[in-house]
C-alpha positions as CSV (number, residue, x, y, z in Angstrom):
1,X,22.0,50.6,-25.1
2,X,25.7,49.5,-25.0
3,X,26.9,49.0,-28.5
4,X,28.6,45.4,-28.8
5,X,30.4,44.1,-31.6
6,X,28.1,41.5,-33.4
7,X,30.4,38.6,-33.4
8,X,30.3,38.7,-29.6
9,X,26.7,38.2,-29.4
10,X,26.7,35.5,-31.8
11,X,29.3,33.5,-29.7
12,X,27.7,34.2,-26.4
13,X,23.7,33.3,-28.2
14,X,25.7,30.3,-29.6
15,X,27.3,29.2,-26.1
16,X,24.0,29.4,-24.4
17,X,22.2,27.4,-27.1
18,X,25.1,24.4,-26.8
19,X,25.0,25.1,-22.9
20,X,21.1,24.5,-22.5
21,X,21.3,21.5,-25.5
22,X,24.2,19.7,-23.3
23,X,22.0,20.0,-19.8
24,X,18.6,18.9,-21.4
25,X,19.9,16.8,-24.3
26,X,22.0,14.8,-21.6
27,X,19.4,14.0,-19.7
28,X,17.5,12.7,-22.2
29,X,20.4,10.6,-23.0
30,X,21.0,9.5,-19.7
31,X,17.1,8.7,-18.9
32,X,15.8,7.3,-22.5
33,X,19.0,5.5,-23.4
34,X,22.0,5.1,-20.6
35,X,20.1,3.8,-17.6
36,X,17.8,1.1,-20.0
37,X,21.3,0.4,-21.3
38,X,22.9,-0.1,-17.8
39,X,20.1,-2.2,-16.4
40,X,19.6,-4.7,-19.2
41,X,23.4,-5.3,-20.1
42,X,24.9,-5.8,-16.4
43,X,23.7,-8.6,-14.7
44,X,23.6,-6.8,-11.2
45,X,22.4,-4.2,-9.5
46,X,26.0,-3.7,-7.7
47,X,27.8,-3.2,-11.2
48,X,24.9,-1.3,-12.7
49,X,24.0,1.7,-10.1
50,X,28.0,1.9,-10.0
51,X,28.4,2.6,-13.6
52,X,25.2,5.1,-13.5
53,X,26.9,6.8,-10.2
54,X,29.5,8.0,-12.6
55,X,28.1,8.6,-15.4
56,X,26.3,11.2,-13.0
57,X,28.8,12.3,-12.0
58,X,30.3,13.0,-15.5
59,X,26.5,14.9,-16.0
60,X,27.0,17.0,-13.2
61,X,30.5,18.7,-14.5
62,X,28.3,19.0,-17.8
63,X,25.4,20.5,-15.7
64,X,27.7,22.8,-13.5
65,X,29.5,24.1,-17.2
66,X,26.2,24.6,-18.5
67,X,25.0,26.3,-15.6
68,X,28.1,28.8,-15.4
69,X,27.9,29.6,-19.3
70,X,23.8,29.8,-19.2
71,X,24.1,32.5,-16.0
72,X,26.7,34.4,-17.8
73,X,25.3,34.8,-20.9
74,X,21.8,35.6,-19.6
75,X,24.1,38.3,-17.7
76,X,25.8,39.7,-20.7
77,X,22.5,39.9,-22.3
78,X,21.3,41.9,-20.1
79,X,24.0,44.0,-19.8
80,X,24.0,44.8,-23.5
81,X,20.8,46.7,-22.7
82,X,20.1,45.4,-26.7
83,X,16.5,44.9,-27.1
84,X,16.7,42.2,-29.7
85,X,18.1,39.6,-26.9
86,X,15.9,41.0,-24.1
87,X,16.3,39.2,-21.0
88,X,12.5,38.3,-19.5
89,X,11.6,37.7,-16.1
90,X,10.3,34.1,-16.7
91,X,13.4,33.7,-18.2
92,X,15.3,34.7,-15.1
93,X,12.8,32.3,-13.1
94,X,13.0,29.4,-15.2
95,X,17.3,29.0,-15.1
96,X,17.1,30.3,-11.7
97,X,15.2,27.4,-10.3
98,X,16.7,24.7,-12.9
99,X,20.3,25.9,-11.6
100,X,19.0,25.8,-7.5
101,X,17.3,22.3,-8.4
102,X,21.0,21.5,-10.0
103,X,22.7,22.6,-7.0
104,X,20.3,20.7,-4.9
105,X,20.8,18.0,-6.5
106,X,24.6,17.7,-6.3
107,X,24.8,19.1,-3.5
108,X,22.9,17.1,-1.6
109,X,20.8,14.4,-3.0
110,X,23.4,12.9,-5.1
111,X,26.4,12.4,-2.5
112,X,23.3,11.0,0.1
113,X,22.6,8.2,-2.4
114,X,26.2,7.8,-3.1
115,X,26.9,6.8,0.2
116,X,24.0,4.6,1.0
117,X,24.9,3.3,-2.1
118,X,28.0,2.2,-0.7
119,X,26.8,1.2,2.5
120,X,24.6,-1.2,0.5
121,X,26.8,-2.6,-1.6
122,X,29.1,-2.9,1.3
123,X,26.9,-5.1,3.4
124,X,27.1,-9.0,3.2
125,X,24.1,-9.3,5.3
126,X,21.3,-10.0,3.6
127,X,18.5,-8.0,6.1
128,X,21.4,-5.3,6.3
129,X,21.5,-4.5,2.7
130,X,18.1,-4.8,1.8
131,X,17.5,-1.7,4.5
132,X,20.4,0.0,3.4
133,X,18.8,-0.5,-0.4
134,X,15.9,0.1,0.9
135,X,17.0,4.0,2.2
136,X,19.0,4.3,-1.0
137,X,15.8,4.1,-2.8
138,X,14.1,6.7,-0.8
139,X,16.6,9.2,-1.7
140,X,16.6,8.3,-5.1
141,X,12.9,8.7,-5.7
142,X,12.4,12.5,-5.0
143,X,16.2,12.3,-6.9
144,X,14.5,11.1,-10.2
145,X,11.6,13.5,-9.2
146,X,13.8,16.4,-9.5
147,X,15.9,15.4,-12.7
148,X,12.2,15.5,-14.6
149,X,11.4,18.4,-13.4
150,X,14.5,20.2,-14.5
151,X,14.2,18.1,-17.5
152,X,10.9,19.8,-18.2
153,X,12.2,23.4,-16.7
154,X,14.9,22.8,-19.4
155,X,12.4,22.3,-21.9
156,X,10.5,25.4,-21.2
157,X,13.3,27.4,-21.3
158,X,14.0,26.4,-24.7
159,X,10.3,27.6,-25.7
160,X,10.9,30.4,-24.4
161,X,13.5,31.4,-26.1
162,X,12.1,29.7,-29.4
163,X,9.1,32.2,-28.9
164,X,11.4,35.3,-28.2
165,X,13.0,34.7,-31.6
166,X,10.1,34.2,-33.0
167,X,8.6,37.2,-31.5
168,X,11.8,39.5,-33.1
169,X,10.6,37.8,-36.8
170,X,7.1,39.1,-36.5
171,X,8.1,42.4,-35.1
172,X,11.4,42.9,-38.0
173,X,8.2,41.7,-40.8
């Protein structure tokens, strides 16, 4: 076991708990509050999927911050060889498949329905748009889809980590 200074543990358990609030508190922001928000304020869809294409967009910085700081940290972790903050396997699994979902995501999904969104605002005729709409909504589906499940992945990764400090109480008592 590498002996670490305990300050540097604190900041690094500290960063990690912001990092994972930031990703699954802003979703939850962003799905209970922003988009209701968006849809019953503007008066059009045009106006409305705009704004939520950037507030998205804002997300995915947070996302890719949170992503960088949560690998990190699970590294250092690990690298302290301190059994107090163990590293687990299913916590390994867990941010591994939120952060390929994330990447995914961005990488992918989110530029497609960026530019069919485009191509449907764009278009002045009326059969026109309602295709390209109708293609923008078939990307957005397994889109949403996706967000909830790394919504929930988020979730469970805050259990776990709940339950590992929980698990250090019963085994200090």
């Amino acid at each position: 076991m590498r002996r670490l200074p305990h300050w540097g543990m604190v900041g690094c358990l500290a960063l990690e708990w912001v990092a994972l609030a930031v990703w699954v508190g802003g979703m939850i922001v962003l799905s209970g509050a922003v988009i209701p928000a968006v849809f019953n304020t503007f008066g059009g869809q045009d106006s409305g999927g705009m704004l939520l294409t950037r507030a998205f967009d804002g997300y995915h910085r947070f996302v890719i911050g949170a992503c960088v700081i949560l690998s990190a940290a699970v590294w250092y972790r690990w690298w302290s060889g301190n059994p107090i903050v163990a590293v687990g396997r299913g916590e390994v699994i867990v941010l591994a498949s939120m952060v390929l979902i994330a990447g995914l995501i961005m990488m992918v999904l989110h530029p497609n329905a960026v530019a069919l969104q485009a191509q449907a605002f764009a278009t002045k005729d009326e059969t026109a748009k309602k295709a390209a709409l109708e293609a923008l909504f078939r990307v957005l589906m397994p889109t949403r889809s996706l967000y909830m499940v790394n919504l929930v992945l988020g979730i469970v990764l805050v259990v776990i980590k709940v339950n590992g400090s929980l698990d250090l109480n019963r085994k200090q008592s």
